[in-house]
C-alpha positions in Angstrom: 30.3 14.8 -19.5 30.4 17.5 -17.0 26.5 17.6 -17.5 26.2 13.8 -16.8 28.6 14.5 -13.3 25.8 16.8 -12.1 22.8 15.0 -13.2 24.3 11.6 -11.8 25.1 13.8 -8.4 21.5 15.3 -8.4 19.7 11.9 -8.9 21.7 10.2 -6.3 20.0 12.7 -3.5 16.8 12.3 -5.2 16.9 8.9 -4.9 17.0 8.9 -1.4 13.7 10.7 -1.1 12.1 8.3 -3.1 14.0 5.6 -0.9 11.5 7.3 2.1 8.2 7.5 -0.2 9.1 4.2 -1.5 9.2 2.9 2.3 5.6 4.5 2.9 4.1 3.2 0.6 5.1 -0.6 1.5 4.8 0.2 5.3 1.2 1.1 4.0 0.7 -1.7 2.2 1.9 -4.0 4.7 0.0 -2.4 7.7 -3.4 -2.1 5.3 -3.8 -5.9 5.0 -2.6 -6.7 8.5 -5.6 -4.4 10.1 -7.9 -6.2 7.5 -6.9 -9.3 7.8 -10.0 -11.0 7.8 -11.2 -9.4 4.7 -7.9 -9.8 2.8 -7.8 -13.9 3.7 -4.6 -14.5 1.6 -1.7 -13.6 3.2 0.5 -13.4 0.0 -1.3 -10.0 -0.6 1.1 -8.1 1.7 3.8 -9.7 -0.7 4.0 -5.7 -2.9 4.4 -3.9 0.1 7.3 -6.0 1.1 9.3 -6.0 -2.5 8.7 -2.2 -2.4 10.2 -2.2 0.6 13.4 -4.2 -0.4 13.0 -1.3 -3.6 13.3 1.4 -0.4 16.2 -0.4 0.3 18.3 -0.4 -2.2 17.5 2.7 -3.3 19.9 4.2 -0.4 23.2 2.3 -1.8 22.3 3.5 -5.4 22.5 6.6 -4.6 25.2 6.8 -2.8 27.1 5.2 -5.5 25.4 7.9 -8.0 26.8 10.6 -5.7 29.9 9.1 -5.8 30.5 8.8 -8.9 29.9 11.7 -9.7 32.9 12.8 -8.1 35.0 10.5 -8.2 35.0 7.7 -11.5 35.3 4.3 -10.5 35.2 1.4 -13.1 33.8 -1.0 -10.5 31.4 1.6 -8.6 29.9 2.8 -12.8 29.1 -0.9 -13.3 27.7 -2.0 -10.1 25.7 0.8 -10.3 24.2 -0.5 -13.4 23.0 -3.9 -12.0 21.5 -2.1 -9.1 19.2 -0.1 -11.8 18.7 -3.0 -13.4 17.7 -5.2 -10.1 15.5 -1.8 -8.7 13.9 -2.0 -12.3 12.9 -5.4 -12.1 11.4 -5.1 -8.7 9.3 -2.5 -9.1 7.6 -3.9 -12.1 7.1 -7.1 -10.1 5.5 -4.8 -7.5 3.2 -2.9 -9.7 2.1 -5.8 -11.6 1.5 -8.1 -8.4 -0.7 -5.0 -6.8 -2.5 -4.6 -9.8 -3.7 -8.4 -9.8 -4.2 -8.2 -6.0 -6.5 -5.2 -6.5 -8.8 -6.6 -9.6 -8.7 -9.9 -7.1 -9.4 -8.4 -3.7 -12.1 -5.9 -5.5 -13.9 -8.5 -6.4 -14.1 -10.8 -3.4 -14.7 -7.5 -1.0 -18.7 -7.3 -0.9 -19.0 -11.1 -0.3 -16.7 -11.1 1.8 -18.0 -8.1 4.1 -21.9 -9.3 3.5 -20.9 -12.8 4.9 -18.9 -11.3 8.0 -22.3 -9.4 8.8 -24.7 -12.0 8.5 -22.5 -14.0 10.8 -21.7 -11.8 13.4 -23.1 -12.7 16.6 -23.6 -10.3 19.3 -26.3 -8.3 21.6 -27.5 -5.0 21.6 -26.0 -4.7 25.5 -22.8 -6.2 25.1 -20.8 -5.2 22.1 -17.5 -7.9 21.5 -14.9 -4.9 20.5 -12.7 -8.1 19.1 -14.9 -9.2 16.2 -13.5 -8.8 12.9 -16.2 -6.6 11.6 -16.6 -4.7 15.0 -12.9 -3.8 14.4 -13.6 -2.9 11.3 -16.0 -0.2 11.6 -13.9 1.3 14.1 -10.9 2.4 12.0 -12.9 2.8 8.9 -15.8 5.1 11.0 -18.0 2.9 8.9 -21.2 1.2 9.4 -22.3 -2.2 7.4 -21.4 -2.7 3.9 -23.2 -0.3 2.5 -24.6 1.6 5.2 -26.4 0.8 8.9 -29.4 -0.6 7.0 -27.1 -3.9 6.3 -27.3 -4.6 9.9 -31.3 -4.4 10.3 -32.1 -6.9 6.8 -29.4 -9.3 8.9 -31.3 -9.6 12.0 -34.4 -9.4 10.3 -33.4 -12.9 8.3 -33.0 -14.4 12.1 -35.8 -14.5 14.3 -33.4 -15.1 17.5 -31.2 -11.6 16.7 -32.8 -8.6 18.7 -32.8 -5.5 15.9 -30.5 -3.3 16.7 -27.2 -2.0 15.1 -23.7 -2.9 16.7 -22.3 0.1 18.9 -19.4 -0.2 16.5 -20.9 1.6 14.1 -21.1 4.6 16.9 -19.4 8.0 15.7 -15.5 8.0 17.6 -17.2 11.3 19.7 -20.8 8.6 20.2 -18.5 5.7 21.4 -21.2 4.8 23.4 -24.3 5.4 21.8 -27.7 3.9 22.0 -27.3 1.6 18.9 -31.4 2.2 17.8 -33.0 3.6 15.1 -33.8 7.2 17.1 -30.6 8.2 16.8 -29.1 7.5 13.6 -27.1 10.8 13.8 -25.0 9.0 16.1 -24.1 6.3 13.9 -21.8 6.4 10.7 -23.8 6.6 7.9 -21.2 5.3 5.2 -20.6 2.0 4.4 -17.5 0.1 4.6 -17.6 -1.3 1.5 -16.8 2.1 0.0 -14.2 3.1 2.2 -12.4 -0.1 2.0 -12.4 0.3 -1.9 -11.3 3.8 -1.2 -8.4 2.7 0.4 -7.1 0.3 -2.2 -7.4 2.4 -4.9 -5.5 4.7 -2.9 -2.6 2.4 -2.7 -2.7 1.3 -6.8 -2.6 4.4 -7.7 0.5 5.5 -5.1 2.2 2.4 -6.6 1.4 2.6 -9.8 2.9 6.7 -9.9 5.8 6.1 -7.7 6.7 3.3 -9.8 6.6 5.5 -12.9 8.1 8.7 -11.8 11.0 6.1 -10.3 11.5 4.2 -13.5 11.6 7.3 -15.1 14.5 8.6 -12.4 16.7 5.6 -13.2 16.5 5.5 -16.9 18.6 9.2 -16.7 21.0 7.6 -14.3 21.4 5.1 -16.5 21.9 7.0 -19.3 24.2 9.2 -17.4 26.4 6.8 -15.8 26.8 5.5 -19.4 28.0 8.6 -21.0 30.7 8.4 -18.0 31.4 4.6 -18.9 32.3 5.8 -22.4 35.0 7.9 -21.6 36.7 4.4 -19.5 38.4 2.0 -21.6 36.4 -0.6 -22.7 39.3 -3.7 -21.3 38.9 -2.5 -17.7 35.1 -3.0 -17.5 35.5 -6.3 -16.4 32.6 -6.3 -14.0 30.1 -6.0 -16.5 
């Protein structure tokens, strides 16, 4: 029992460190497909970073009740404790299973997606709209067409009325204003954004998919703990379960 006590007590802190990692990875979710909204078209996709954040939430309650009852038994704290674990439990897997499917779907529509922004971008070499979607784009990313500047030159070579050049977007951040021509590609980012898009997702499965685990895991020996406390409370007065 007294080992249950201090393995309760010890959760209960972690938990609330998982409540902040928990956080960042919905804050990152949720931020990811606001900046790319134009690639990420459904808006529903945001809709894991939001439960994880609800998981962030009520993370902070659980373990303040783990901590307490660690101390101090309390028939009602031991069992609401339980449905928290359960509800945290169920949340999480909707999470991880909902980024999953958003991933395999948004993986698959990304290269269209990108290819038909670049073919229908419309701007001059002078003049370079900072507000289009894709000029945005390469900006944050420090990327340059979907696979690299060459993207941009087949696309005004397909349309006789486009000048070819590259847009000033795809400048390095220390080139912000670089001549956007073919003499000085040094200036210009040679990745596409294709890749570092993709990059990006995976980055966020995988921080879901492993904070999901390792939290799982965490809960299943609070629940087991807070059960070997249960079972020294008579079973009449558990009335809450």
């Amino acid at each position: 029992r007294s080992f249950a006590q201090s393995l309760l007590r010890f959760l209960g802190f972690v938990f609330w460190a998982v409540a902040v990692a928990q956080a960042f990875g919905g804050v990152l979710v949720i931020l990811m497909f606001k900046n790319y909204g134009h690639v990420f078209q459904e808006s529903y996709f945001s809709l894991p970073g939001w439960l994880t954040v609800a998981v962030a939430l009520i993370l902070l309650p659980t373990g303040v009740l783990a901590v307490s009852i660690s101390t101090k038994s309390s028939r009602n704290q031991q069992g609401t404790l339980m449905y928290l674990l359960l509800l945290l439990l169920c949340l999480e897997v909707s999470s991880t299973v909902l980024a999953h499917v958003y991933f395999i779907r948004t993986a698959s529509q990304l290269e269209s997606t990108m290819g038909y922004l670049v073919h229908q971008h419309k701007w001059s070499c002078s003049e370079d709209p900072g507000s289009r979607a894709v000029d945005v784009m390469q900006r944050k990313l420090q990327c340059c067409g979907v696979y690299n500047y060459t993207d941009w030159l087949k696309a005004t070579a397909a349309s006789s009325h486009r000048p070819v050049c590259i847009p000033e977007s795809c400048c390095k951040e220390k080139y912000s204003h670089c001549r956007v021509d073919l003499g000085h590609q040094e200036q210009l980012s040679q990745e596409g954004c294709l890749k570092k898009l993709e990059d990006q997702l995976r980055f966020v499965m995988l921080y879901a998919f492993w904070s999901c685990t390792v939290l799982t895991i965490l809960e299943l020996l609070a629940g087991v703990s807070n059960g070997i406390l249960m079972r020294h409370q008579p079973f009449h007065d558990l009335q809450i379960l």
